[in-house]
C-alpha positions as CSV (number, residue, x, y, z in Angstrom):
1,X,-41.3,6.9,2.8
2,X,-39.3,9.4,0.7
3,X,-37.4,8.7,-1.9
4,X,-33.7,8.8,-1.9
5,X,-31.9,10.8,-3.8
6,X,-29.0,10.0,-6.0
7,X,-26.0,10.7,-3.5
8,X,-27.6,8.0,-0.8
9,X,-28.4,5.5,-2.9
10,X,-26.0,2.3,-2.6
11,X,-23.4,1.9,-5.4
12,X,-24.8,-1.1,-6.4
13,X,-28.6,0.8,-7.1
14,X,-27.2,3.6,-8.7
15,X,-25.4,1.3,-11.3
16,X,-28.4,-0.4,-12.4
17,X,-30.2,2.0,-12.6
18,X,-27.8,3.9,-14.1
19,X,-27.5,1.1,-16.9
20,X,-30.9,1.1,-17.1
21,X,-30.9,4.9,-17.8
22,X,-28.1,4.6,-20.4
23,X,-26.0,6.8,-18.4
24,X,-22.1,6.4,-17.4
25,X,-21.6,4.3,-14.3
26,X,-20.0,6.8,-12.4
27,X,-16.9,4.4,-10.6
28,X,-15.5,5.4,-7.0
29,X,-11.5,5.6,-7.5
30,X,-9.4,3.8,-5.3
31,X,-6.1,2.6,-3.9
32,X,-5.3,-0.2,-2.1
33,X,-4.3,1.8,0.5
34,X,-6.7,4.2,0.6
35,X,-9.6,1.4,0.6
36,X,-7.6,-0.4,3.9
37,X,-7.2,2.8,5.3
38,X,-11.2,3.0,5.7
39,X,-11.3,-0.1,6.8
40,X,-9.0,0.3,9.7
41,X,-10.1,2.9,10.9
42,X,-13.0,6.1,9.7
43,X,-11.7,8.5,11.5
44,X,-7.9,8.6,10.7
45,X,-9.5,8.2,6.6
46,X,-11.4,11.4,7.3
47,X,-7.8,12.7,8.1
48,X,-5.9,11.9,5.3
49,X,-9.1,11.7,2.8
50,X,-11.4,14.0,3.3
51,X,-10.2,16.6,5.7
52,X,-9.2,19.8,4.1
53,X,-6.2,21.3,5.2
54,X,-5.4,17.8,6.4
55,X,-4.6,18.0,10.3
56,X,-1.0,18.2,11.1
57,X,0.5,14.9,11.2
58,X,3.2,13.9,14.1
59,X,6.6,13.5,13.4
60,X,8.3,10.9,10.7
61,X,9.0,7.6,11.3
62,X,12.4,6.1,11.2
63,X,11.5,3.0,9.8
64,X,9.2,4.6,7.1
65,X,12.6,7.0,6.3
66,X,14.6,2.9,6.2
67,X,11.6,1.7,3.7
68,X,11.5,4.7,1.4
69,X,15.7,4.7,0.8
70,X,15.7,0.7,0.1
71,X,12.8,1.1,-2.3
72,X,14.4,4.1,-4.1
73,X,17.7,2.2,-4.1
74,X,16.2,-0.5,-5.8
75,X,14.2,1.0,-8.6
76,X,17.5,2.6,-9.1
77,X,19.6,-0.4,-9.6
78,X,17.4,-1.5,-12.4
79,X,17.8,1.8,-14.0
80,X,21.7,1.0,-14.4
81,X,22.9,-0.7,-17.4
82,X,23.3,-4.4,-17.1
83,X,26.8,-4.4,-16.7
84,X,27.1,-2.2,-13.6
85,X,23.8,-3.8,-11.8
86,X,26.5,-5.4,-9.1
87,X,25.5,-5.4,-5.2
88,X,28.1,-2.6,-4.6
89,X,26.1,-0.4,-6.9
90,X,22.9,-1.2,-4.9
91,X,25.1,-0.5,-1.5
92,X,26.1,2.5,-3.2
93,X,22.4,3.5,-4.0
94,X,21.2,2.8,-0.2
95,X,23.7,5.4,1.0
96,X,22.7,8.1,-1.8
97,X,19.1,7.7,-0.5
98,X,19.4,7.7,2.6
99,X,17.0,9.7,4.6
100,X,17.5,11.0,8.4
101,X,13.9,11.6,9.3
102,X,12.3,10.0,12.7
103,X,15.5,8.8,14.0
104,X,16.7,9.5,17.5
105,X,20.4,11.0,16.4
106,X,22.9,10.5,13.7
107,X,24.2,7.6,15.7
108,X,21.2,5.5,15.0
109,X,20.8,6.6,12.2
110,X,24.1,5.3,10.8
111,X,23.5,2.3,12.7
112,X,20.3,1.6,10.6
113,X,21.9,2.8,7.1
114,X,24.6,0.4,7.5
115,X,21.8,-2.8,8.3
116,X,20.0,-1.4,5.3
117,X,23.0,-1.8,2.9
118,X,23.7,-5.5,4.4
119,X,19.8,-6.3,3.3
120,X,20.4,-4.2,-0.3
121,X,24.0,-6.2,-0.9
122,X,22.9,-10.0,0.5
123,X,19.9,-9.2,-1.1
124,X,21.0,-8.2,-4.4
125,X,23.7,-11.1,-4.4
126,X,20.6,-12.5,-4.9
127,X,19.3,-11.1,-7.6
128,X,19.5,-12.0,-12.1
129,X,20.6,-8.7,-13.0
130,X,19.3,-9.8,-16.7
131,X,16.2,-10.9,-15.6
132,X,14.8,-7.2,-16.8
133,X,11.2,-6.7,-15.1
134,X,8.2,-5.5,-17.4
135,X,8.0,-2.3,-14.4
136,X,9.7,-0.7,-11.8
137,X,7.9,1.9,-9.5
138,X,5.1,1.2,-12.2
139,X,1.8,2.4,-12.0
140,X,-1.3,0.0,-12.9
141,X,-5.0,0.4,-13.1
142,X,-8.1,-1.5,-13.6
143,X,-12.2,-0.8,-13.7
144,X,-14.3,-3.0,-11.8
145,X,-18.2,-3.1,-11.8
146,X,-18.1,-0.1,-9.6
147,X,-14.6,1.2,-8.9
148,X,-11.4,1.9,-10.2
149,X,-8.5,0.4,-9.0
150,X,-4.9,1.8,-9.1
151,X,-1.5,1.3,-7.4
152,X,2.2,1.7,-7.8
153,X,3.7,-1.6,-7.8
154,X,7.6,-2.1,-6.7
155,X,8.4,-4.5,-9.4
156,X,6.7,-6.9,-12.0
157,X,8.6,-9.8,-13.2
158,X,7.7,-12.1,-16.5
159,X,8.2,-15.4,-15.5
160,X,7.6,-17.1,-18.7
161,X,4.3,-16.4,-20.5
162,X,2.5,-15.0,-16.9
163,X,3.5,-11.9,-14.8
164,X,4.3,-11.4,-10.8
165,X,4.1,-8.5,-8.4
166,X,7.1,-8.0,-6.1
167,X,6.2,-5.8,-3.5
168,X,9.4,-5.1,-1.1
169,X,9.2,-5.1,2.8
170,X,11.5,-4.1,5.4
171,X,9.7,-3.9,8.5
172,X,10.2,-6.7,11.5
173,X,7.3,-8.4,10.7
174,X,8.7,-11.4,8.9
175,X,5.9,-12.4,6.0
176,X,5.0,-15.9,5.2
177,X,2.6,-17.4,2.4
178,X,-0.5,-16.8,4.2
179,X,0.4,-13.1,4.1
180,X,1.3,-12.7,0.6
181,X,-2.4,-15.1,-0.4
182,X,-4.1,-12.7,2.2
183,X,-3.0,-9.1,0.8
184,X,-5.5,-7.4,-0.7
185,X,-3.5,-4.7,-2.1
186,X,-1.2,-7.7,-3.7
187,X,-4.6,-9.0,-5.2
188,X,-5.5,-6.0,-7.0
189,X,-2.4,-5.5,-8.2
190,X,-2.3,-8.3,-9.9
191,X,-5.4,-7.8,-11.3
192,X,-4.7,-4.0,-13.0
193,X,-1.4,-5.2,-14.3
194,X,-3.1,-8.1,-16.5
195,X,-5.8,-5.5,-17.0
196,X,-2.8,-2.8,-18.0
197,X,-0.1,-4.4,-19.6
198,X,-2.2,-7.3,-21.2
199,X,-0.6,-10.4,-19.9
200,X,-1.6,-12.8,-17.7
201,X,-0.8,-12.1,-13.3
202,X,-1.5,-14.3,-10.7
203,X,1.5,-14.7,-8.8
204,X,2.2,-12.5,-5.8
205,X,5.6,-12.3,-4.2
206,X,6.9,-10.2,-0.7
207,X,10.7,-10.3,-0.4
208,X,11.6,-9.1,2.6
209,X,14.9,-7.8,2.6
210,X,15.9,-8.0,6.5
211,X,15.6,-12.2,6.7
212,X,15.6,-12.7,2.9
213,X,12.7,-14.7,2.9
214,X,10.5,-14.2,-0.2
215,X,6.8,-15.6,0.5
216,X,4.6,-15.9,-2.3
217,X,1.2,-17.2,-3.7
218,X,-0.5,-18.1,-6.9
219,X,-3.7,-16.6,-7.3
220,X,-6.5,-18.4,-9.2
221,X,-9.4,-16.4,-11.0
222,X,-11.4,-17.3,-8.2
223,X,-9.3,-15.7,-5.6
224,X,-8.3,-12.7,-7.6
225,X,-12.0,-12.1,-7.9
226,X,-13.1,-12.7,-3.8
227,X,-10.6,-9.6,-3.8
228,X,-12.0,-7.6,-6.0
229,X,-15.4,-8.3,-4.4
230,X,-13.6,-7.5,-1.2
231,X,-12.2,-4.0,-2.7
232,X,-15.9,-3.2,-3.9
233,X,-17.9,-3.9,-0.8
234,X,-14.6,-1.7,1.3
235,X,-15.1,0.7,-1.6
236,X,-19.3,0.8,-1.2
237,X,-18.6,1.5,2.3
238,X,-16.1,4.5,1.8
239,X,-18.1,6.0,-1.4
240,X,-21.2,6.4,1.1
241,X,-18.8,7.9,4.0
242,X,-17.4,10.3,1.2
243,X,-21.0,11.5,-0.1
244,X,-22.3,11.7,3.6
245,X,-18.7,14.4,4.4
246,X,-20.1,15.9,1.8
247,X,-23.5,16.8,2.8
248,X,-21.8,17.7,6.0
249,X,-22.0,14.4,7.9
250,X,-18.7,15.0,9.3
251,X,-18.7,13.9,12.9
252,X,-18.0,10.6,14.8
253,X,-21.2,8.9,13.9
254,X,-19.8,9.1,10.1
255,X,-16.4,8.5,11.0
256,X,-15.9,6.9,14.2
257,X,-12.5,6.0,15.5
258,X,-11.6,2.4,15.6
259,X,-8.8,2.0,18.6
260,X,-6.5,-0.5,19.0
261,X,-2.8,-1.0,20.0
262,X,-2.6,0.2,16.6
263,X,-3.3,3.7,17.5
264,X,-0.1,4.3,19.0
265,X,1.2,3.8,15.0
266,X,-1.0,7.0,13.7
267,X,0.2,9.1,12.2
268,X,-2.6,11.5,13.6
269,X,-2.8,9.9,17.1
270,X,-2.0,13.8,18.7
271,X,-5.9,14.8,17.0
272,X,-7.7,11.7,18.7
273,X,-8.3,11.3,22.5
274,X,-10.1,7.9,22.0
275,X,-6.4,6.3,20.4
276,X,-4.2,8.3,23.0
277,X,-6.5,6.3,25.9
278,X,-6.3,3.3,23.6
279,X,-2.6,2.6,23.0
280,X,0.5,3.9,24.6
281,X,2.5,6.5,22.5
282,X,5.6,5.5,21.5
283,X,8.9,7.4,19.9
284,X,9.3,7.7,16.5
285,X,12.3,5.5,16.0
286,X,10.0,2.2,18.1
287,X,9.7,0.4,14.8
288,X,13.3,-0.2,13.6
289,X,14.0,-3.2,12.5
290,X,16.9,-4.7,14.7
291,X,18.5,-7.5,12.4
């Protein structure tokens, strides 16, 4: 047998022997999204990943174009000094930010806009406007044993002596706690913001704007670390898949597509004969939320 060389070898050999060698663990970056993206399916993260030009994706979504305006209205509410952080100001917001992309006409379009500024306004009604989070839109990052971890998370909150990550959701899919315990993109963030602002996270929130429900979990060490094992092994698996592209391994043995009524969601469904059999396609504006 022959042996391997350093590109094939798993992740977890090349560290110890890399250790061993008193070299620099080399650590495989990663987002959340990125890693889930692998996960789901090879073939659409050879798309957005690896693929260069990227293929052309379809057209927007409407209720990605909803999502993006509430989350830029929000960040810029807490930008606004304390005395002007009302609900109208966060209405206000919504409309400056609105996007048009993905929708069917200006019709429902406005009819979307205006459900979006009822969430914002009930939502912010909600809301301590003094309650000043430690980041908005802020970026966080941690090392692991053979990866390094980093997302943009909505909001972090101090309550008390520990920190939370508030992630916003506006889609129909109405989270609970089992969600918010489940998320592995939750999970890490937690993890890189004790790791980069130096306090204590283990609380994980999803507010979801549309039914106002806000589901949450506490993390304990334990679980915050099953994630990162999770995010390592995902991260082993897409390392191996990005060394292989490079050698040329490029095809669908490396990168097979993974169908499901999912595939009528992807974003690169038009390159992919195995997700156009698998799932119906569907128009652009399919996923708005009707509350």
């Amino acid at each position: 047998m022959t042996a391997a060389t350093d590109g094939e070898r798993p992740p977890q050999t090349r560290h110890v022997q890399e250790e061993l060698s008193g070299m620099p663990v080399r650590l495989y970056p990663a987002t959340p999204t990125r890693l889930l993206t692998w996960l789901d399916c090879p073939r659409r993260y050879r798309f957005a990943y690896l693929d260069r030009p990227m293929p052309p994706k379809g057209p927007p979504w409407a209720h990605n174009s909803v999502g993006a305006a509430v989350h830029s209205a929000l960040a810029d509410w807490w930008t606004l000094p304390f005395a002007q952080r009302t609900p109208r100001a966060g209405v206000a917001a919504v409309r400056r930010r609105w996007l048009t992309d993905g929708f069917r006409d200006e019709t429902q379009s406005a009819a979307a806009r205006e459900r979006a500024v009822t969430w914002v306004g009930e939502y912010l009604g909600r809301v301590d406007p003094g309650a000043e989070p430690v980041g908005v839109e802020r970026t966080v990052s941690t090392p692991t044993r053979t990866l390094v971890l980093s997302g943009r998370v909505d909001r972090i909150d101090a309550r008390g002596d520990v920190l939370a990550i508030v992630d916003y959701k506006t889609g129909r899919h109405e989270p609970d706690e089992a969600d918010a315990r489940s998320s592995l993109a939750l999970a890490v963030y937690a993890v890189a913001a004790r790791r980069t602002l130096r306090r204590p996270c283990s609380r994980v929130e999803l507010h979801h704007l549309p039914s106002g429900t806000v589901a949450a979990a506490d993390h304990s060490p334990e679980s915050l670390e099953r994630k990162v094992a999770e995010a390592e092994s995902i991260g082993a698996d897409a390392a191996r898949a990005d060394a292989g592209y490079a050698r040329g391994e490029t095809g669908d043995t490396a990168f097979p597509p993974l169908t499901s009524r999912a595939c009528s969601w992807c974003d690169w469904r038009r390159h992919c004969p195995e997700g156009q059999a698998a799932a119906p396609e569907i128009e652009p504006w399919a996923g708005l939320n009707p509350r």
